[in-house]
C-alpha positions in Angstrom: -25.3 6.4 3.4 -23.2 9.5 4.7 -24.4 12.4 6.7 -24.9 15.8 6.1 -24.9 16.2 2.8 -22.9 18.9 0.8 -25.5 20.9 -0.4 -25.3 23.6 2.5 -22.2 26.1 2.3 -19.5 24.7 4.8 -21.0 21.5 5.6 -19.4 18.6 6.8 -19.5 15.3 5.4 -19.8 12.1 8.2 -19.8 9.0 6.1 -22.0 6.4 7.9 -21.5 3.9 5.1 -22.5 0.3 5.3 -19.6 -1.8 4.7 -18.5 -3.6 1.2 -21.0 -6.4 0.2 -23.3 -5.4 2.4 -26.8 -7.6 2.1 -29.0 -4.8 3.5 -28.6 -6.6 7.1 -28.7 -5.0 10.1 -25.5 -3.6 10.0 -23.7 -0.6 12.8 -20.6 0.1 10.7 -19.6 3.9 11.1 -22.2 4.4 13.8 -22.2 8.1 14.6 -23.4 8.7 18.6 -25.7 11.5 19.4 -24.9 15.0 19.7 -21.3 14.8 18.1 -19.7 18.0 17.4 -18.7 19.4 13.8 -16.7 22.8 14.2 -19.8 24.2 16.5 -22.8 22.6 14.9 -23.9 19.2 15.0 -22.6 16.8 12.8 -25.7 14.8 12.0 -28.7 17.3 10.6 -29.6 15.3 6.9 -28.8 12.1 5.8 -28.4 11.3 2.0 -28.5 7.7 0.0 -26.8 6.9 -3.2 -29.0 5.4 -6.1 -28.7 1.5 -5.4 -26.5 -0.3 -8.5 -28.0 -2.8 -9.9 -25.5 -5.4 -10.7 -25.1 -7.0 -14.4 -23.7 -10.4 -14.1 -23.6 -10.9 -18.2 -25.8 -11.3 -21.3 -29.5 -13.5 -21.0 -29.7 -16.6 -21.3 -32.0 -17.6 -24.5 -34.5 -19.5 -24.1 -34.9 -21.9 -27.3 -38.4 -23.4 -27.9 -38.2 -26.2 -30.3 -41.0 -26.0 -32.4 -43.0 -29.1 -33.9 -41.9 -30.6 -36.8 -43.5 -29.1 -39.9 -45.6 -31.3 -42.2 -44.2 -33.3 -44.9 -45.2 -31.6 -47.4 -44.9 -33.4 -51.4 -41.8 -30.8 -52.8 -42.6 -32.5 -56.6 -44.8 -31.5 -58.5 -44.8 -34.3 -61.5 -43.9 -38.0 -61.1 -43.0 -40.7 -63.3 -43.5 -44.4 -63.8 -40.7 -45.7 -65.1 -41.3 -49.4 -66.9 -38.9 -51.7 -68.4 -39.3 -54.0 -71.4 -40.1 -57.7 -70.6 -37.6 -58.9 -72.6 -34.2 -57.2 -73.8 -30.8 -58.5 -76.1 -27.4 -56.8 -76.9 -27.5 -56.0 -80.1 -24.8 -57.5 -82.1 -21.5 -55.2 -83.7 -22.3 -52.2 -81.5 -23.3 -53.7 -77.7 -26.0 -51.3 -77.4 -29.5 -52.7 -76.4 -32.2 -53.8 -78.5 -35.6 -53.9 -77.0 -39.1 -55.5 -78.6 -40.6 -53.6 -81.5 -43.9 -52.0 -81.1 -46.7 -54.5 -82.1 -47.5 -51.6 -84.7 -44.9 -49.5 -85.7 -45.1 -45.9 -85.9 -48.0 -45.9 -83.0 -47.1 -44.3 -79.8 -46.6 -46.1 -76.8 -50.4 -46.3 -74.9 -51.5 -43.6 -71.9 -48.9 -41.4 -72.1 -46.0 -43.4 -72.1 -42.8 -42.4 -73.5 -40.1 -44.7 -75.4 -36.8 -43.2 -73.6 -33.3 -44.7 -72.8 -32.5 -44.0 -69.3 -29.4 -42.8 -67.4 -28.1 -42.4 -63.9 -27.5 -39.1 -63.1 -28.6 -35.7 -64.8 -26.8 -35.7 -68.1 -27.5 -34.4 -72.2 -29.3 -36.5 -74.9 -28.2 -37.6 -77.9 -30.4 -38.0 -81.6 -32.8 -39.3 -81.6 -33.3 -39.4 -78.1 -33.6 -35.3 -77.7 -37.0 -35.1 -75.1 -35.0 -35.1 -71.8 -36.6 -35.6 -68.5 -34.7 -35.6 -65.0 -36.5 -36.8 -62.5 -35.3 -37.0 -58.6 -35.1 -40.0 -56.3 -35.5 -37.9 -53.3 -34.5 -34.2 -51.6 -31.7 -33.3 -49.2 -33.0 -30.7 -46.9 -30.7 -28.8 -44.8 -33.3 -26.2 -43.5 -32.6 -24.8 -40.1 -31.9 -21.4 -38.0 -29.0 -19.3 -37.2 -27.8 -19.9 -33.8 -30.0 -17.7 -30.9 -28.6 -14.8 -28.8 -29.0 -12.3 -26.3 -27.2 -9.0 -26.0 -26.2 -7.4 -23.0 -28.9 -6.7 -20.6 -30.5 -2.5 -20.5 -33.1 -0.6 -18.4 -32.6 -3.1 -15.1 -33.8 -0.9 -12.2 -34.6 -1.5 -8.7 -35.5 -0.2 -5.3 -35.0 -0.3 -1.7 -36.1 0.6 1.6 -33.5 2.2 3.6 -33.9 2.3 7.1 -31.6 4.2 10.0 -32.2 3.2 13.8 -30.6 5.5 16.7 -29.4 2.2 18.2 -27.2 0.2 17.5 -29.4 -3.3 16.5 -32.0 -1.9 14.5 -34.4 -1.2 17.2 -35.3 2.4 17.4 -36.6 3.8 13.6 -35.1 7.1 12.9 -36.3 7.0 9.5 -37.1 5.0 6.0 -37.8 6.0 2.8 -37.9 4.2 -0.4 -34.8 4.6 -2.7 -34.6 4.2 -6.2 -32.1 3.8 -8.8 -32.8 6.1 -11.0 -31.8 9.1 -8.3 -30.3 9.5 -5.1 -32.2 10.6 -1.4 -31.2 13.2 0.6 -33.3 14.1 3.3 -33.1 16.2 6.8 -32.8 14.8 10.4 -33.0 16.1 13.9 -29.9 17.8 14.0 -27.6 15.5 16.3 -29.5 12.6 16.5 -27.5 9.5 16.8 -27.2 7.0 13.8 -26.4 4.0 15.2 -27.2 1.5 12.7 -28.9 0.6 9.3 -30.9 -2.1 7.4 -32.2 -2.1 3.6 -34.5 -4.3 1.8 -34.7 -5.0 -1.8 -38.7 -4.2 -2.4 -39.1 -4.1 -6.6 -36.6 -5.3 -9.4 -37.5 -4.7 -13.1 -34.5 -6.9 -14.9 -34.6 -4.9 -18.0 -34.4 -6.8 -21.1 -31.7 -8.5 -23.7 -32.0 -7.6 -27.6 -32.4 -11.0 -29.2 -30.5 -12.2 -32.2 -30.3 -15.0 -34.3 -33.1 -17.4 -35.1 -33.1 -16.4 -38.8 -33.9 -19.3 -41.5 -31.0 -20.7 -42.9 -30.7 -23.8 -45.7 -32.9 -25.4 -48.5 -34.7 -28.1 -49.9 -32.5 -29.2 -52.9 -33.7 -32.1 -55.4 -31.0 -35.4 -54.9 -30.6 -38.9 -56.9 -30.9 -37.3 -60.6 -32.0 -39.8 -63.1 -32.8 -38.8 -66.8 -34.8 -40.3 -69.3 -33.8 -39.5 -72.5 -37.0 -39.8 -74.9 -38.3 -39.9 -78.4 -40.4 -36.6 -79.4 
């Protein structure tokens, strides 16, 4: 708060300031007593009040909600049934393994079946085993979201009442008015009243906002524990 402002040609500037940190308490720093003198005029005739800052301690906090889990949901779309023959040999000279002839050869295994040599992992077939299937024992998911922040926070506002007393404790009103951030007061007095303390009160606060980051999907659903089946056409 200072006191008459600079608008008029020649005007004195009394600074009736609160002190640093002030609170808004009832405060008589840089009291000016009645009637004081200003090269023939007195010294108190307006009273101005700079636009309250409102302080900006640092980037919001974000708040992470953690969903529910999403369903389970089946990633294959075909499955296989994978039988082995009840009874099985090495085959003599080449250690490779024979399995039981078909009770009629030529005929197709029953319901769908296949006749295929299988193998650990996903790799090529060889004659006459050319029908390759790969089939997964499970999936490695690694779905997720990028890491959620805040950016610094804009538009914060606020406003005040500022009241000045002639006394010294707040007693006797000179006046209060409602001060904004957004623009300074300046306003006239009886010329030479005394200002002989001050109080203000914080009476609205808009925090502004934070632009949000992050939160974008990240990762995949990736097929794991190849096995192929190498089959005859």
């Amino acid at each position: 708060m200072r006191g008459p402002t600079q608008d008029a040609p020649g005007a004195a500037v009394t600074s009736f300031a609160a002190p640093e940190a002030w609170d808004g308490a009832c405060t008589a720093a840089n009291a000016i007593p009645a009637g004081q003198d200003c090269g023939g005029r007195p010294c108190v005739q307006a009273l101005s009040v700079e636009a309250p800052v409102v302080a900006v301690t640092g980037a919001c906090t974000p708040r992470v909600d953690e969903p529910p889990p999403p369903a389970r949901l089946d990633p294959w779309q075909t499955r296989a049934l994978a039988c082995l023959p009840g009874a099985y040999t090495e085959c003599p000279g080449d250690r490779s393994t024979c399995m039981p002839s078909p009770e009629q050869p030529g005929v197709p295994p029953p319901g769908g079946f296949l006749t295929c040599v299988f193998h650990e992992g996903d790799v090529t077939c060889d004659e006459p085993y050319l029908d390759r299937h790969v089939f997964y024992g499970g999936a490695e998911d690694t779905r997720g979201c990028s890491e959620c922040g805040c950016g610094e926070p804009e538009g914060a506002s606020c406003t005040i009442m500022a009241s000045v007393y002639s006394d010294g404790a707040c007693a006797d009103q000179v006046a209060s008015t409602l001060v904004s951030s957004m623009a300074s007061f300046c306003g006239v007095t009886p010329p030479g009243v005394a200002l002989g303390s001050k109080a203000a009160e914080v009476v609205a606060v808009d925090p502004g906002g934070c632009a949000p980051s992050g939160g974008e999907p990240t990762g995949e659903v990736l097929p794991a524990e190849p096995s192929t089946f190498c089959c005859q056409a």
